[in-house]
mmCIF file of the N, C-alpha and C atoms, coordinates in Angstrom:
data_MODEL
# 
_entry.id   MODEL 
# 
loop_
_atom_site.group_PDB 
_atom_site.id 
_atom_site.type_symbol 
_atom_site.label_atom_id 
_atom_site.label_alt_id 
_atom_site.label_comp_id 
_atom_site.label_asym_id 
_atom_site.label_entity_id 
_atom_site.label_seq_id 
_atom_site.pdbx_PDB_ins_code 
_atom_site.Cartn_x 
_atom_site.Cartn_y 
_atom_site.Cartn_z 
_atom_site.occupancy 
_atom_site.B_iso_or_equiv 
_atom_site.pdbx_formal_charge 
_atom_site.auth_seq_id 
_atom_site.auth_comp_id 
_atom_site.auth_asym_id 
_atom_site.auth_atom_id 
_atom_site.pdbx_PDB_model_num 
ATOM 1   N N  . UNK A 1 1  ? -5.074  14.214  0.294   1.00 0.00 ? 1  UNK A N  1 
ATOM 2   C CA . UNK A 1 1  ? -4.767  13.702  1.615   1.00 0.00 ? 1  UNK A CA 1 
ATOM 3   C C  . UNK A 1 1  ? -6.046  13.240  2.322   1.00 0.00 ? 1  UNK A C  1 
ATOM 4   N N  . UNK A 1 2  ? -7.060  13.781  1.839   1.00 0.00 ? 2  UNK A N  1 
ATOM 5   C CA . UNK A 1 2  ? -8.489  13.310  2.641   1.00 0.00 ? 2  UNK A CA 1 
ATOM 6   C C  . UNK A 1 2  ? -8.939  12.558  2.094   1.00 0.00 ? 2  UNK A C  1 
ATOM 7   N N  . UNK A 1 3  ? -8.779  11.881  1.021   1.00 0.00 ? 3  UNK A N  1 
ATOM 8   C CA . UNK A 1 3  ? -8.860  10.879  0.405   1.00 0.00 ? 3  UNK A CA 1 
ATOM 9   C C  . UNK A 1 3  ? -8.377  9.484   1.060   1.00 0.00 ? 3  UNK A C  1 
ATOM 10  N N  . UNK A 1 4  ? -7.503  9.213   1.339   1.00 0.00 ? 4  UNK A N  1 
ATOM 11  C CA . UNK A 1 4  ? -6.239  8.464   1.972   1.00 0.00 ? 4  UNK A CA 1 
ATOM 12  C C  . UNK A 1 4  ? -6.858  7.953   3.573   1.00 0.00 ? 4  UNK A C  1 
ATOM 13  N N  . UNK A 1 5  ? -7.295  9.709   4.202   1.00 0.00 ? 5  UNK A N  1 
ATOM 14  C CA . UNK A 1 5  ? -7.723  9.736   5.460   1.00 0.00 ? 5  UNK A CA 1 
ATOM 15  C C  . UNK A 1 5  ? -9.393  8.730   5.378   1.00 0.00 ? 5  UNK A C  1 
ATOM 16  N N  . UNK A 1 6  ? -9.916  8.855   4.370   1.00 0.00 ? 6  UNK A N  1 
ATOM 17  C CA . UNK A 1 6  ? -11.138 8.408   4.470   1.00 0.00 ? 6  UNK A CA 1 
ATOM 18  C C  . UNK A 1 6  ? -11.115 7.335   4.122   1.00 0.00 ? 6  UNK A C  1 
ATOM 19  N N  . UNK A 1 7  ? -9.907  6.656   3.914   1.00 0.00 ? 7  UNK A N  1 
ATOM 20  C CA . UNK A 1 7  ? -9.873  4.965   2.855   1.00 0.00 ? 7  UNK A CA 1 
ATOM 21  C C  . UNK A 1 7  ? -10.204 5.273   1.136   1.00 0.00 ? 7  UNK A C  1 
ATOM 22  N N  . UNK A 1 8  ? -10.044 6.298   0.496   1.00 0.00 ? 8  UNK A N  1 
ATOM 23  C CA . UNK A 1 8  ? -10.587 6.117   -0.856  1.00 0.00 ? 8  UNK A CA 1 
ATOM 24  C C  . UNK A 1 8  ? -9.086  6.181   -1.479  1.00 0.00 ? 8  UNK A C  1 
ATOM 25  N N  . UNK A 1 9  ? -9.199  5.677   -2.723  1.00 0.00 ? 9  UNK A N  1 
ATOM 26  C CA . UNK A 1 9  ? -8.026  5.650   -3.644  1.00 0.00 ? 9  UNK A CA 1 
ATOM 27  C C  . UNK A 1 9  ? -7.976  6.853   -4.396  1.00 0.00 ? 9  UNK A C  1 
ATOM 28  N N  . UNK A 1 10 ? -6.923  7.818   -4.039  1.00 0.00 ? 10 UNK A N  1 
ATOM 29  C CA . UNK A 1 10 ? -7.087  9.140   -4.593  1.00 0.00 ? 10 UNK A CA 1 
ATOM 30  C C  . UNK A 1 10 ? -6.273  8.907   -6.267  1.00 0.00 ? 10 UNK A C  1 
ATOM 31  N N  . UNK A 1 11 ? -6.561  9.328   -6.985  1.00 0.00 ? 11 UNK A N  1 
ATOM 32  C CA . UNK A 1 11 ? -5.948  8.821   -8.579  1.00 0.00 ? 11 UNK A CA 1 
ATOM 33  C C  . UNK A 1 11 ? -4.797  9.398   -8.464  1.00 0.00 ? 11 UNK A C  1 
ATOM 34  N N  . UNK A 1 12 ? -3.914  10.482  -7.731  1.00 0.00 ? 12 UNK A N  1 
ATOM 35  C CA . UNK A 1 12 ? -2.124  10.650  -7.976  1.00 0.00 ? 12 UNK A CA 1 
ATOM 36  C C  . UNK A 1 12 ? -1.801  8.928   -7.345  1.00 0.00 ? 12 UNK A C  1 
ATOM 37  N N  . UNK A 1 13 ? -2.600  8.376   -6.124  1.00 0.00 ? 13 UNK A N  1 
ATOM 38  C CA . UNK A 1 13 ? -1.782  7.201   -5.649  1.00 0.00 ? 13 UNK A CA 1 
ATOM 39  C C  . UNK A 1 13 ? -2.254  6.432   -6.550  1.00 0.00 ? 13 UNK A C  1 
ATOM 40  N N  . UNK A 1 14 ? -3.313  6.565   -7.431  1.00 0.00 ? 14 UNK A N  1 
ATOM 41  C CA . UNK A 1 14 ? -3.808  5.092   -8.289  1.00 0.00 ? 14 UNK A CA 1 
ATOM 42  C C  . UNK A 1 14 ? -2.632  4.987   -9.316  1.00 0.00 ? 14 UNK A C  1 
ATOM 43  N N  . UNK A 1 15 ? -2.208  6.311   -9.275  1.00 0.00 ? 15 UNK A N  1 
ATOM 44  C CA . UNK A 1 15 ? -1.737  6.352   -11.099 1.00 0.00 ? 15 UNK A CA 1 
ATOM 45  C C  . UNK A 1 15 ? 0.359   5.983   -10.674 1.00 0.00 ? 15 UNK A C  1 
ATOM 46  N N  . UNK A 1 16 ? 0.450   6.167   -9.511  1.00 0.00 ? 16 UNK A N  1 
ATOM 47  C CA . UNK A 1 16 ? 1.890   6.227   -8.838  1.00 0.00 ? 16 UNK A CA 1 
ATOM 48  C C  . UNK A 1 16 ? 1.744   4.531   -8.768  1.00 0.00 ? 16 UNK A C  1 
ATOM 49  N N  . UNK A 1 17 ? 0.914   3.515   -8.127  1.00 0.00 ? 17 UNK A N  1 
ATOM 50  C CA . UNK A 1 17 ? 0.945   2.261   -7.743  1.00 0.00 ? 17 UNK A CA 1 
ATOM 51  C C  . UNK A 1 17 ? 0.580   1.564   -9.636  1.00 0.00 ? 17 UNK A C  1 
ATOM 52  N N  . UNK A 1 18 ? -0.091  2.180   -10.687 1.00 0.00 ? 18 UNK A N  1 
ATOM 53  C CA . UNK A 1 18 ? -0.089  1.577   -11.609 1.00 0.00 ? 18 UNK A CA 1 
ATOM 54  C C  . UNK A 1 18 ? 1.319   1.641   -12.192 1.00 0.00 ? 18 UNK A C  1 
ATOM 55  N N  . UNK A 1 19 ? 1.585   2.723   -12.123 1.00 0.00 ? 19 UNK A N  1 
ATOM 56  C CA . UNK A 1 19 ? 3.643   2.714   -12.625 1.00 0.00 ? 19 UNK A CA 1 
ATOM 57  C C  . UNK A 1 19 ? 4.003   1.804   -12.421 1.00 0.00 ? 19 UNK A C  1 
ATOM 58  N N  . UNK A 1 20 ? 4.332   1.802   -11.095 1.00 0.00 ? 20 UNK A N  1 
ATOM 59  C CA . UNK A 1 20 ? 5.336   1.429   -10.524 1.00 0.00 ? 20 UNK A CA 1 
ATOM 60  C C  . UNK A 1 20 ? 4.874   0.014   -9.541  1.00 0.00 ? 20 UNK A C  1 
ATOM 61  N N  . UNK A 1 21 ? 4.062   -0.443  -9.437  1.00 0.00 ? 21 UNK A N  1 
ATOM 62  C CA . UNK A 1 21 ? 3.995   -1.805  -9.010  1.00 0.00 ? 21 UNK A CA 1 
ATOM 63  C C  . UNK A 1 21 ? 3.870   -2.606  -10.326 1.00 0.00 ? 21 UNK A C  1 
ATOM 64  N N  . UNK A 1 22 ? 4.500   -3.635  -10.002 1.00 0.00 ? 22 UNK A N  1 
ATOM 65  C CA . UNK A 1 22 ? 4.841   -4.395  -11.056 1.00 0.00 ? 22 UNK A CA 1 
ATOM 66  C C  . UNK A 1 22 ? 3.796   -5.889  -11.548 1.00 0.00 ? 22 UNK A C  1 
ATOM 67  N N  . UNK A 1 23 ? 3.343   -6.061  -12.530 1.00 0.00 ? 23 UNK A N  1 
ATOM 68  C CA . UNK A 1 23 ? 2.306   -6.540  -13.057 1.00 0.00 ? 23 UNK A CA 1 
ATOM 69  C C  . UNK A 1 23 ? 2.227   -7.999  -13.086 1.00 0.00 ? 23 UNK A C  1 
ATOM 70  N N  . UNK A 1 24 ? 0.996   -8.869  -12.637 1.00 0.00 ? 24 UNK A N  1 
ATOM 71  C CA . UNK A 1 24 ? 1.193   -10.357 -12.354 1.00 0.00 ? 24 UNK A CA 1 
ATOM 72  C C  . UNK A 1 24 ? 1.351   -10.917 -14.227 1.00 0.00 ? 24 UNK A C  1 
ATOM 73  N N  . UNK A 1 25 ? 2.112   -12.074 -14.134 1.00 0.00 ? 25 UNK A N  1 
ATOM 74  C CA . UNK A 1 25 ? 2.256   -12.405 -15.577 1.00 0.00 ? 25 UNK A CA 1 
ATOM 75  C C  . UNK A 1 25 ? 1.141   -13.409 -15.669 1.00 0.00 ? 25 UNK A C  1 
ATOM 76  N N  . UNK A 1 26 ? 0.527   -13.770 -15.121 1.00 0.00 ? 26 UNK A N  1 
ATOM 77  C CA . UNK A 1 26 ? -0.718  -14.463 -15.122 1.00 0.00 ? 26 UNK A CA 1 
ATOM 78  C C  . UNK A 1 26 ? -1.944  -14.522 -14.363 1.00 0.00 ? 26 UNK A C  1 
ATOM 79  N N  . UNK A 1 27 ? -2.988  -14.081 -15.489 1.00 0.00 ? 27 UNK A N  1 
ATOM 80  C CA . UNK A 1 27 ? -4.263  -13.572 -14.781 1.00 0.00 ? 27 UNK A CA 1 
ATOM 81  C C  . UNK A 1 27 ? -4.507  -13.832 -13.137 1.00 0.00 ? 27 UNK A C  1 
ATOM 82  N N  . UNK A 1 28 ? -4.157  -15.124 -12.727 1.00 0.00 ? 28 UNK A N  1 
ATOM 83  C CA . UNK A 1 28 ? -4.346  -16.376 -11.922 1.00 0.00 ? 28 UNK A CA 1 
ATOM 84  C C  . UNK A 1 28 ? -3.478  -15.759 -10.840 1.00 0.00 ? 28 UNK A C  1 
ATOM 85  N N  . UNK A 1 29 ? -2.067  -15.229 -10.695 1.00 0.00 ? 29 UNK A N  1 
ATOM 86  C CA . UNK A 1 29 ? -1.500  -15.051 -9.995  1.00 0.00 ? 29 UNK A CA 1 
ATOM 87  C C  . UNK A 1 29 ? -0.856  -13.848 -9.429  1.00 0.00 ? 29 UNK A C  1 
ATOM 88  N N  . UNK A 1 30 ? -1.173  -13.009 -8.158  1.00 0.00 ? 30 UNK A N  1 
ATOM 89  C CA . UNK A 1 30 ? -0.843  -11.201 -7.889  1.00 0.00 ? 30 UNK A CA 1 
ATOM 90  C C  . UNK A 1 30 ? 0.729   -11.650 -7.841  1.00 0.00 ? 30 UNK A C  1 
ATOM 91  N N  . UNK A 1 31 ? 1.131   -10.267 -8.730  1.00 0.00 ? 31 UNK A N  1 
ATOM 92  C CA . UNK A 1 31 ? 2.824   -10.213 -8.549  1.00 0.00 ? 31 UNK A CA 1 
ATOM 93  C C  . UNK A 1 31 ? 3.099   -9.650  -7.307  1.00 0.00 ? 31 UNK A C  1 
ATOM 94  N N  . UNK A 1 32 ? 2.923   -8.747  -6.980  1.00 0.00 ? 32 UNK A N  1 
ATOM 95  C CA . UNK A 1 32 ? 3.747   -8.474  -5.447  1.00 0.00 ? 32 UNK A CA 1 
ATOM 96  C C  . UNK A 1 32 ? 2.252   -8.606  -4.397  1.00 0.00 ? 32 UNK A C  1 
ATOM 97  N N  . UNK A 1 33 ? 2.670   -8.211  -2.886  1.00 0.00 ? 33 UNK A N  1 
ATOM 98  C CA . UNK A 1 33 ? 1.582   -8.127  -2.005  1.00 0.00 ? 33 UNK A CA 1 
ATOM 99  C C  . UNK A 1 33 ? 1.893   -6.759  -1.241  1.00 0.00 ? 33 UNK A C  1 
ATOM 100 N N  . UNK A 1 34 ? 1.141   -5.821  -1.174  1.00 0.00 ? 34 UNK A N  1 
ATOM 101 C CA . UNK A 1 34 ? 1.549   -4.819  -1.118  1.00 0.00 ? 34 UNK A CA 1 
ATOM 102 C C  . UNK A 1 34 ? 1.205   -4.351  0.754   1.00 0.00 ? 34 UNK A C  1 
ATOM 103 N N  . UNK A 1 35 ? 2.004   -3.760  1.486   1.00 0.00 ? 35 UNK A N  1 
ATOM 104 C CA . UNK A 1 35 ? 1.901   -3.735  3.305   1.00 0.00 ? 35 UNK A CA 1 
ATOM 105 C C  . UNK A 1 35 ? 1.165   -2.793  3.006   1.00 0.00 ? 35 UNK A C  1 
ATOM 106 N N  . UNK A 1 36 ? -0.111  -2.345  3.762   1.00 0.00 ? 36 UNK A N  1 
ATOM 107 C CA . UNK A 1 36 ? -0.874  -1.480  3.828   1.00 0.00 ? 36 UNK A CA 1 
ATOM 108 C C  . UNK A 1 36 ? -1.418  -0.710  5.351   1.00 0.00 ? 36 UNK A C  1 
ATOM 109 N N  . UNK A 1 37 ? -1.202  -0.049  6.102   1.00 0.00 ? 37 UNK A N  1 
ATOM 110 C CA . UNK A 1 37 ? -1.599  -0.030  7.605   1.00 0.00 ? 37 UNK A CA 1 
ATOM 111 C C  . UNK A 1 37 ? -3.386  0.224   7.414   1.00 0.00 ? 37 UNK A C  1 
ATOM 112 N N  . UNK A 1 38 ? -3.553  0.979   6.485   1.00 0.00 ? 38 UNK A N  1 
ATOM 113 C CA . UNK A 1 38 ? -5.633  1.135   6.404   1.00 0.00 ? 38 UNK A CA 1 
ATOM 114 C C  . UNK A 1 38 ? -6.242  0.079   5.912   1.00 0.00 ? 38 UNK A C  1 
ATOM 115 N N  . UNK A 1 39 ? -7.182  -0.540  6.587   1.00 0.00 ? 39 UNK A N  1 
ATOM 116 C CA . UNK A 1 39 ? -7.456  -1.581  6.116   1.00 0.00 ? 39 UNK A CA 1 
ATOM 117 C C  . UNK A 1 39 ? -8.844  -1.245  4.741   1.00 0.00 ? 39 UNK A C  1 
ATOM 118 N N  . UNK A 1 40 ? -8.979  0.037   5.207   1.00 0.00 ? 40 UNK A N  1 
ATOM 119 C CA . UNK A 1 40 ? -10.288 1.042   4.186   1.00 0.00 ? 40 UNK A CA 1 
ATOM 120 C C  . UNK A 1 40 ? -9.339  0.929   2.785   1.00 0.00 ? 40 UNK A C  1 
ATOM 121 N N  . UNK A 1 41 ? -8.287  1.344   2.798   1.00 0.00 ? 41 UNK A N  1 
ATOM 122 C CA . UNK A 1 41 ? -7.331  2.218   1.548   1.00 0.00 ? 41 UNK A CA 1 
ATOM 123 C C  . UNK A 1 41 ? -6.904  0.355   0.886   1.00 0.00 ? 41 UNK A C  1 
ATOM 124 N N  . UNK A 1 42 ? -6.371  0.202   1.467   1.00 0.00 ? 42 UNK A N  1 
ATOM 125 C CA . UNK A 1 42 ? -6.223  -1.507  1.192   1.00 0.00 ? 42 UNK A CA 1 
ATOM 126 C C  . UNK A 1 42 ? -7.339  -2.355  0.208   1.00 0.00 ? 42 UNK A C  1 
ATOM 127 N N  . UNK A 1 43 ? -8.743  -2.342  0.989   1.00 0.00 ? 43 UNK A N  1 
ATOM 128 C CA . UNK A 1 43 ? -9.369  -2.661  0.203   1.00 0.00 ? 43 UNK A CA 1 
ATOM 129 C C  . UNK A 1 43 ? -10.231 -1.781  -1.112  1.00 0.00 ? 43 UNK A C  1 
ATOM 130 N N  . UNK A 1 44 ? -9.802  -0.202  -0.968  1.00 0.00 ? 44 UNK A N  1 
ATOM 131 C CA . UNK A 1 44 ? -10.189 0.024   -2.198  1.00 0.00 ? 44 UNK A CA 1 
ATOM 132 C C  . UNK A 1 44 ? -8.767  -0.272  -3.214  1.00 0.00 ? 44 UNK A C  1 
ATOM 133 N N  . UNK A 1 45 ? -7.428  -0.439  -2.750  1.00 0.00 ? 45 UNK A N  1 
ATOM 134 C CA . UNK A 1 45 ? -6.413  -0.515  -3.564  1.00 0.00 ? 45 UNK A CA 1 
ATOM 135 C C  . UNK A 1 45 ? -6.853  -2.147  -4.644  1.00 0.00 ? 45 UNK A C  1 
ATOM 136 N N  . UNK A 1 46 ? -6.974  -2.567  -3.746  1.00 0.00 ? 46 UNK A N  1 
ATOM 137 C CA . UNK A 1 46 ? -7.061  -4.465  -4.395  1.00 0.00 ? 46 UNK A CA 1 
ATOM 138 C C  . UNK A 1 46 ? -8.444  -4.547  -5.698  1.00 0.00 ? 46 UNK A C  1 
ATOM 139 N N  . UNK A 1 47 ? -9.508  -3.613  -4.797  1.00 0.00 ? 47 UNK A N  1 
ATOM 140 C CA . UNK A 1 47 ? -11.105 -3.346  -5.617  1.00 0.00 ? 47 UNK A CA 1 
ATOM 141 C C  . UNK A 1 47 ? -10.500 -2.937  -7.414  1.00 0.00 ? 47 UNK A C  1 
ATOM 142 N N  . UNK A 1 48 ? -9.884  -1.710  -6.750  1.00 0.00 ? 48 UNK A N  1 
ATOM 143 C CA . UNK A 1 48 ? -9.658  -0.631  -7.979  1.00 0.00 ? 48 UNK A CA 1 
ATOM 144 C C  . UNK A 1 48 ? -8.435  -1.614  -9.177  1.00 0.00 ? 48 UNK A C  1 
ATOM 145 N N  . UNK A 1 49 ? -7.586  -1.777  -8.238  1.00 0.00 ? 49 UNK A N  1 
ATOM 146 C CA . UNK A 1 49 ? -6.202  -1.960  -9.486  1.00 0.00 ? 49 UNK A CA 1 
ATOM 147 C C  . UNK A 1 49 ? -5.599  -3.705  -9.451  1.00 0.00 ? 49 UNK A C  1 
ATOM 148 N N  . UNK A 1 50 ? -6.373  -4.622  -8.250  1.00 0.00 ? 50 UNK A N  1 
ATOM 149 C CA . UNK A 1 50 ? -6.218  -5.525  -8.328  1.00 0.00 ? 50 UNK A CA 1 
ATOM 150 C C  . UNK A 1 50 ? -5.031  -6.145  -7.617  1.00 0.00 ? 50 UNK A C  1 
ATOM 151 N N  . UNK A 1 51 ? -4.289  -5.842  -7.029  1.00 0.00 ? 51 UNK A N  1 
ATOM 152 C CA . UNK A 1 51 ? -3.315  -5.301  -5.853  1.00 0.00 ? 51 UNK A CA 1 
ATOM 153 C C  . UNK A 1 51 ? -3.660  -6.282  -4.992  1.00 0.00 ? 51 UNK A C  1 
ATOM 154 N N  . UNK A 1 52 ? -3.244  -7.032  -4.574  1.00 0.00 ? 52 UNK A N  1 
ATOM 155 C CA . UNK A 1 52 ? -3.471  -7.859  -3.397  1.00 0.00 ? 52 UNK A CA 1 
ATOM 156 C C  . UNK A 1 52 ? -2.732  -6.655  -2.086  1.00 0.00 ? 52 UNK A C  1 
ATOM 157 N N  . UNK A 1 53 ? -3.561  -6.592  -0.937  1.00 0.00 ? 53 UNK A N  1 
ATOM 158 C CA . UNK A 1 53 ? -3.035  -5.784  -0.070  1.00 0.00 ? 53 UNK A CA 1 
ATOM 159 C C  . UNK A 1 53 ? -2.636  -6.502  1.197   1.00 0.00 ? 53 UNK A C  1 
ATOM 160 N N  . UNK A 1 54 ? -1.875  -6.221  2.320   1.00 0.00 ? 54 UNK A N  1 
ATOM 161 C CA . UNK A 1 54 ? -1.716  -7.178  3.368   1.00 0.00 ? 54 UNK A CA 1 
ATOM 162 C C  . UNK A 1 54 ? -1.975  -6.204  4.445   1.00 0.00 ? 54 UNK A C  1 
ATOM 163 N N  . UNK A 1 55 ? -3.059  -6.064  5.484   1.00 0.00 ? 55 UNK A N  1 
ATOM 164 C CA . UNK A 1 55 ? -2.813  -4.970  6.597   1.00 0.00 ? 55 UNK A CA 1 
ATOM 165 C C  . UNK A 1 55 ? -3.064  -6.128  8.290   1.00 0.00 ? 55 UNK A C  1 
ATOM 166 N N  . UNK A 1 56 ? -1.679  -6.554  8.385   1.00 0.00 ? 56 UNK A N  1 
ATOM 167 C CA . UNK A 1 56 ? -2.038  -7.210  9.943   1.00 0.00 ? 56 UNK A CA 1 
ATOM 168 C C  . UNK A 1 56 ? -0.962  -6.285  10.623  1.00 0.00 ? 56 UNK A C  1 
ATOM 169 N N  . UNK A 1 57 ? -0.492  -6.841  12.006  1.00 0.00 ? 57 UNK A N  1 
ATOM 170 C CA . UNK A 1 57 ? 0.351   -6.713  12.682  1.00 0.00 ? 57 UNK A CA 1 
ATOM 171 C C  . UNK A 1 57 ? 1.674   -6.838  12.390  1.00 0.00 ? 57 UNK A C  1 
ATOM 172 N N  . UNK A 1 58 ? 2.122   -7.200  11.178  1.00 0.00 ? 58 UNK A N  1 
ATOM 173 C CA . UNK A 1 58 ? 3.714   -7.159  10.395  1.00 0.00 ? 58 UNK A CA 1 
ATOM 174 C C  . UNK A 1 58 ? 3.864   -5.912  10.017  1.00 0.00 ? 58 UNK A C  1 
ATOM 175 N N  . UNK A 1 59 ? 2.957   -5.934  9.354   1.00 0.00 ? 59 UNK A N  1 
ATOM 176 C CA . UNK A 1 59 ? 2.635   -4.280  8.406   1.00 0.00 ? 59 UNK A CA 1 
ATOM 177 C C  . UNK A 1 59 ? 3.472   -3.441  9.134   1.00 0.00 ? 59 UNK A C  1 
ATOM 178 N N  . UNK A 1 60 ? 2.074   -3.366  10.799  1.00 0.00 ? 60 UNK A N  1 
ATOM 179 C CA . UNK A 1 60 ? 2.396   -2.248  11.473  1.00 0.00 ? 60 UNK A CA 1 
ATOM 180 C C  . UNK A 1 60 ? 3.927   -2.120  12.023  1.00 0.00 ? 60 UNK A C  1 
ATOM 181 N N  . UNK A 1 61 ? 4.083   -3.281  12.112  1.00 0.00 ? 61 UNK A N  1 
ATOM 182 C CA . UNK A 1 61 ? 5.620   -3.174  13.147  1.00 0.00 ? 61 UNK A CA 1 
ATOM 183 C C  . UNK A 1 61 ? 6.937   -2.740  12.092  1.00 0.00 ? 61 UNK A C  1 
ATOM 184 N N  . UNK A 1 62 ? 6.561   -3.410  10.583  1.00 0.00 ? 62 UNK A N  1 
ATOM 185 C CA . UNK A 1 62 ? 7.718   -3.044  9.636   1.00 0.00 ? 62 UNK A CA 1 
ATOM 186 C C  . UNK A 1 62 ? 7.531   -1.246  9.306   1.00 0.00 ? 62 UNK A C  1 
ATOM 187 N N  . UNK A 1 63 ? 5.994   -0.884  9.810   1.00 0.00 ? 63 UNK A N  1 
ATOM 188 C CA . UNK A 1 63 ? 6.106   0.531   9.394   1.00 0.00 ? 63 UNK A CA 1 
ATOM 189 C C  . UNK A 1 63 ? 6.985   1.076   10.549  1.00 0.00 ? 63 UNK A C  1 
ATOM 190 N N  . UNK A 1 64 ? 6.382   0.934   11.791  1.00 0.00 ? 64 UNK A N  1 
ATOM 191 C CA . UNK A 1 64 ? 7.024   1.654   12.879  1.00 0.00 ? 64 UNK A CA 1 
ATOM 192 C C  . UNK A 1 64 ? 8.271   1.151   12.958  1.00 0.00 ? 64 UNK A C  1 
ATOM 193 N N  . UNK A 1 65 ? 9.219   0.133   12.403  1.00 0.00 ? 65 UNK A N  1 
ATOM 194 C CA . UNK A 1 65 ? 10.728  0.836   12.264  1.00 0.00 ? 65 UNK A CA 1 
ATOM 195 C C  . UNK A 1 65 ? 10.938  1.675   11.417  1.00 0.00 ? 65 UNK A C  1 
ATOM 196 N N  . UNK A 1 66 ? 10.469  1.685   10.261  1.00 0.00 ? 66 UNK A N  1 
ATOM 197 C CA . UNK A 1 66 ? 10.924  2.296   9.287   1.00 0.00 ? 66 UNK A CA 1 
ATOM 198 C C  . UNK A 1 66 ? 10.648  3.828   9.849   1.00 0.00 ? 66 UNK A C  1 
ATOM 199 N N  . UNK A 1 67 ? 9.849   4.374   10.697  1.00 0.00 ? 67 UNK A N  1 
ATOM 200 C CA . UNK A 1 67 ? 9.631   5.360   11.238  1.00 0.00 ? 67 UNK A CA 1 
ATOM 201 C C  . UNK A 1 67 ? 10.509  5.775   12.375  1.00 0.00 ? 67 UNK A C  1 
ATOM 202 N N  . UNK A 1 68 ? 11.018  5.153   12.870  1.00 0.00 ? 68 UNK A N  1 
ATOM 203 C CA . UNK A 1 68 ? 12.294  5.159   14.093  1.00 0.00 ? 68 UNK A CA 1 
ATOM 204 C C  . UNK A 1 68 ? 13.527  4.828   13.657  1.00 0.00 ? 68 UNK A C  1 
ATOM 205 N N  . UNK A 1 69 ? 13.775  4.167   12.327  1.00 0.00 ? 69 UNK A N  1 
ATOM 206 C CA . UNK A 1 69 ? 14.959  4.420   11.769  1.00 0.00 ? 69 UNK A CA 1 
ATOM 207 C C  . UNK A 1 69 ? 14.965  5.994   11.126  1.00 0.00 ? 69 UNK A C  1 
ATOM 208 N N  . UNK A 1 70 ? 13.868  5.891   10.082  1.00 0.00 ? 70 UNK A N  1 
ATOM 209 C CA . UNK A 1 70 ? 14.144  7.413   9.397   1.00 0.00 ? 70 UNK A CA 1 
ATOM 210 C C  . UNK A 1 70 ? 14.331  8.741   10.668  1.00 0.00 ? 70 UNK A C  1 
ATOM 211 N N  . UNK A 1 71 ? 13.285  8.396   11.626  1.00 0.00 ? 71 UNK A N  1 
ATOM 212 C CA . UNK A 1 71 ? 13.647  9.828   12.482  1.00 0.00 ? 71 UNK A CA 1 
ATOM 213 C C  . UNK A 1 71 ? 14.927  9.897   13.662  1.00 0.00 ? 71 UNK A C  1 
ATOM 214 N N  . UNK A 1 72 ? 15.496  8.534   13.267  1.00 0.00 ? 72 UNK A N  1 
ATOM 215 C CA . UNK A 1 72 ? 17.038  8.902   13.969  1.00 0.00 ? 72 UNK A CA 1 
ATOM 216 C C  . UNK A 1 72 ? 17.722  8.634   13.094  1.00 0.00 ? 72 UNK A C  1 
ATOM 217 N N  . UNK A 1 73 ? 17.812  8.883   11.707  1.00 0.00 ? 73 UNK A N  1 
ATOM 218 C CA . UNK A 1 73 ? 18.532  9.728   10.253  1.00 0.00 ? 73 UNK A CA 1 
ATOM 219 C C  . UNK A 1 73 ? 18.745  10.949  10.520  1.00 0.00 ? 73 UNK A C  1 
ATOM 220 N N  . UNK A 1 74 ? 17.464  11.430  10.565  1.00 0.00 ? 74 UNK A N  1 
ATOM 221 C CA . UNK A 1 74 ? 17.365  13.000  10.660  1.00 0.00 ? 74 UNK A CA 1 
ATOM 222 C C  . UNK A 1 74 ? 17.536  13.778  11.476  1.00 0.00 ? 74 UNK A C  1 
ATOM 223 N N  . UNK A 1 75 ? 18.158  13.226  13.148  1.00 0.00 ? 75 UNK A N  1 
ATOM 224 C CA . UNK A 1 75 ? 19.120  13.915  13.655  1.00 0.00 ? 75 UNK A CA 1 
ATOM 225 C C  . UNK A 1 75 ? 20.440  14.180  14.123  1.00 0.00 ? 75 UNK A C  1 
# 
């Protein structure tokens, strides 16, 4: 978790985003673009695994529903 907090790529998330994000079919071109709110964690994600990352003001706003939907799920 202090990993994350400090912007570094901790290897359970390196090894969870190598699974499971899905791989460009050509050197030339990133398959997905991944929302990121840290702009630290972001750019070690893209450094490390090649990940194109996106951290603007969409990011934030698609996170904070997803945070006000899930916590009026859960009551």
């Amino acid at each position: 978790m202090k990993d994350i907090v400090n912007g570094k790529l901790h290897l359970d998330l390196q090894l969870f985003l190598e699974n499971n994000v899905p791989k460009a079919k050509e050197k030339s071109k990133l398959a997905v673009v991944l929302g990121v709110q840290d702009a630290a964690l972001a750019s070690a994600i893209t450094e490390t695994l090649n990940i194109q990352c996106l951290t603007s003001v969409i990011v934030f706003e698609i996170l904070r529903g997803i945070i006000i939907i899930y916590s009026a799920q859960l009551k």
